[in-house]
C-alpha positions as CSV (number, residue, x, y, z in Angstrom):
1,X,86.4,212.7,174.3
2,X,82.9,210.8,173.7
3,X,81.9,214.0,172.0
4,X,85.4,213.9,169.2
5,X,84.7,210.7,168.5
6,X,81.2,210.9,167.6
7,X,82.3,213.8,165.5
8,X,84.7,212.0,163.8
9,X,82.6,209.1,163.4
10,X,79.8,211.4,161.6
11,X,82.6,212.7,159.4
12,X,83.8,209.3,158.2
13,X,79.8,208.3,157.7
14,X,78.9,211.5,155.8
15,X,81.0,211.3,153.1
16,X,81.0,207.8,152.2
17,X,77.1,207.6,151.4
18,X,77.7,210.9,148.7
19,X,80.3,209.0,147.5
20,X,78.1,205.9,146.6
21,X,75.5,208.1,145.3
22,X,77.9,210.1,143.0
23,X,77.5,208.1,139.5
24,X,81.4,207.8,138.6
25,X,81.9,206.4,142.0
26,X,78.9,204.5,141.7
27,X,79.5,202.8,138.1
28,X,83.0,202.4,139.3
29,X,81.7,200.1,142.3
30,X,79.5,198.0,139.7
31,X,82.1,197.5,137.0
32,X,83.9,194.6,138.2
33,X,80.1,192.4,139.3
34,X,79.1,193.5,135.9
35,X,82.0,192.1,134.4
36,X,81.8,188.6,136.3
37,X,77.9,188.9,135.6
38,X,79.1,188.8,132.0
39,X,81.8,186.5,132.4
40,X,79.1,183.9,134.3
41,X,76.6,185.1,130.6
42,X,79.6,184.1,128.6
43,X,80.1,180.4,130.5
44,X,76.8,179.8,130.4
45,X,76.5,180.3,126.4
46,X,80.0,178.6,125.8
47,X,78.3,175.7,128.0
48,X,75.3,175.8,126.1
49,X,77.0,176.3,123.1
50,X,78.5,172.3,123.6
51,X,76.0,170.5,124.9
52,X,77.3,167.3,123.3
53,X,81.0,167.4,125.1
54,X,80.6,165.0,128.2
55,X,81.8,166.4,131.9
């Protein structure tokens, strides 16, 4: 039983890691923090963009 589930358990761990390391997968997994990155770019220009407009 112990045995099975370590097996199972090494399954489920192996192919996660070749996953991550495969580059679709991996640019996939960055897209969406690269888009906030860019969106959190694009406040801080518009911000700095109008520096005259109170808060």
């Amino acid at each position: 039983m112990n045995q099975d589930r370590a097996e199972t358990a090494t399954k489920s761990m192996g192919p996660e890691p070749n996953l991550k390391s495969k580059t679709p997968q991996a640019s996939r997994s960055t897209l969406p923090y690269d888009q906030l990155k860019s969106r959190k770019i694009a406040v801080v220009f518009v911000t700095a963009d109008q520096p005259a407009t109170p808060r």
